[in-house]
N, C-alpha and C positions, 0 to 999 in steps of 0.2 A: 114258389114256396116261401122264399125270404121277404117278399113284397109281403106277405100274407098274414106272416109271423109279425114286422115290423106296424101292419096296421092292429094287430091285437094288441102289438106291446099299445102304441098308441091310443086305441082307443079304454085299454087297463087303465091307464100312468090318468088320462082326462078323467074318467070315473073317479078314480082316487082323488086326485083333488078338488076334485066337488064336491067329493066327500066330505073332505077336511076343509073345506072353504065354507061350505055350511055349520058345518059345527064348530068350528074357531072364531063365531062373531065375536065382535070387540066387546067390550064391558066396559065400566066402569068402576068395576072391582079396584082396588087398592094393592096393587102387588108387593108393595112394601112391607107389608104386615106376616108375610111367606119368613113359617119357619120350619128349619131342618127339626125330622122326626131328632134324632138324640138331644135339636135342643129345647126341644119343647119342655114345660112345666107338670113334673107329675103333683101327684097326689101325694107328694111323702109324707109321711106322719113316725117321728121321732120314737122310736122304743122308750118307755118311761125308766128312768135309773133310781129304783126304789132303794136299794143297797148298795154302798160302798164297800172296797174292796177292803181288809185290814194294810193296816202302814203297812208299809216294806221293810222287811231286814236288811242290812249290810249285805249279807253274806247272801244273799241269794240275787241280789243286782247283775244287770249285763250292763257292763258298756255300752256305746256307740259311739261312732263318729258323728260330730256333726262339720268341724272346720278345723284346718290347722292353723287358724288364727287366734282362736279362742282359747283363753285362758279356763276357762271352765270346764268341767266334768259331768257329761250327763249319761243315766243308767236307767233301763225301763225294771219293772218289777215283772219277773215274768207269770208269777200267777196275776195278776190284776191283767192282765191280758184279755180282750175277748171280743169276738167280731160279732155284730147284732145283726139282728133279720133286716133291721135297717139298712145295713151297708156303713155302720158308722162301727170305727175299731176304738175301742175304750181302752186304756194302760195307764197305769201312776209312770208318772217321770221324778225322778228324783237330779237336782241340777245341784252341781259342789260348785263353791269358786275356790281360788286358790288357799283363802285363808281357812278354809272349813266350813264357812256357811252354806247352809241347804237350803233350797225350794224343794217341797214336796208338794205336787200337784196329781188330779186326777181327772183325765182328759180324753176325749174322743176325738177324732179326725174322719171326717165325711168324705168318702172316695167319689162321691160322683161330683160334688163340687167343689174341691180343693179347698174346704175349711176345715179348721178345728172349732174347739170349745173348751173350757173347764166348768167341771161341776164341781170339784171341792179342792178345797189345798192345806197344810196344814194348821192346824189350830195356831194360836199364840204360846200353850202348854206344852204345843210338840208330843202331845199326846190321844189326839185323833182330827176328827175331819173339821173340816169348815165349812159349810155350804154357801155360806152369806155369800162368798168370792165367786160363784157360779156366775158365767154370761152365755151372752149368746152365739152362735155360731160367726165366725169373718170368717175373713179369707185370710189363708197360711200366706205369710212373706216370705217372700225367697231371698234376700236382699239382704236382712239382717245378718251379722255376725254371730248371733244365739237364735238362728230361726233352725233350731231342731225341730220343730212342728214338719219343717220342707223336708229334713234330713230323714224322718221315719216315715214320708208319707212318699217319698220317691226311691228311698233306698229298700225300705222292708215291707211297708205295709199297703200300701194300694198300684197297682200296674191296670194303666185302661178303665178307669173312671170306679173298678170293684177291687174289695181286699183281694189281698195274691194270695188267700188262703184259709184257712182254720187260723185260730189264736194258738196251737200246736206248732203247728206254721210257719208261723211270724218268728215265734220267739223260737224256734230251732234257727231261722236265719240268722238273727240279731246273736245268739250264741255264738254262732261259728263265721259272724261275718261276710254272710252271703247276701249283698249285695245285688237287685235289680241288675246294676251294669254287669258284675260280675259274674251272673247267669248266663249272659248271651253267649252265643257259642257261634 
């Protein structure tokens, strides 16, 4: 019975690789050109930013951390907050340095490619937008000393290539300081 058993296995295990020996012919193909499903190229198309958000107040600013090296002061506006069908999170950042001077910008951060952008920043009147200063999307540096673009894109706002949330969301985290790392449990 084991003789029996061992020629079935035998003659299975040769079937199957004639199987696969036929159908594995070699090609010519270019295996180099092999790319992984997530990284392949979609189809994105950017949501249009018809409206700007109004300036920010003082008094409705959050903090953030971005280094304890830096001398400067950065606070998102939490109404200008909001995550697009895109997958891109739009916020004004408002940046102090020590003497009082501000940057006010308003800007997106792409979660599935690790860039930001600005669409506007503020006027030279200090009394609404600018658009002329709009670019294109790079890539967030991580490296800088004022790379808060890295610091709200790894701390609060995108986890695994999509926002970690609604614009509700976000900015409850950035209130209370809730931290990606200091999620994990």
């Amino acid at each position: 019975m084991k003789a029996f058993a061992l020629a079935v296995a035998c003659v299975a295990t040769g079937a199957l690789l004639a199987g696969c020996s036929s159908a594995g012919k070699p090609t010519n193909k270019d295996d180099s050109a092999f790319t992984y499903l997530l990284d392949r190229k979609s189809n994105w198309v950017e949501n249009k930013v018809d409206t700007l958000p109004p300036l920010p107040t003082d008094a409705n600013l959050l903090p953030f951390e971005v280094s304890g090296n830096t001398p400067l002061h950065f606070a998102i506006d939490p109404k200008s907050v909001s995550v697009g069908t895109d997958g891109v999170v739009r916020y004004t950042v408002v940046v102090t340095s020590p003497g009082g001077a501000r940057n006010v910008n308003y800007e997106g951060i792409r979660c599935d490619t690790y860039e930001w952008r600005q669409y506007a920043g503020l006027n030279a009147d200090h009394d609404g937008w600018d658009a002329t200063v709009a670019n294109q999307f790079s890539r967030i540096e991580n490296g800088a000393l004022n790379a808060y673009q890295a610091a709200l894109y790894q701390d609060y706002m995108c986890a695994n290539k999509i926002p970690t949330g609604t614009a509700q969301h976000i900015v409850e985290n950035i209130r209370y300081k809730r931290t990606q790392t200091s999620q994990i449990h």
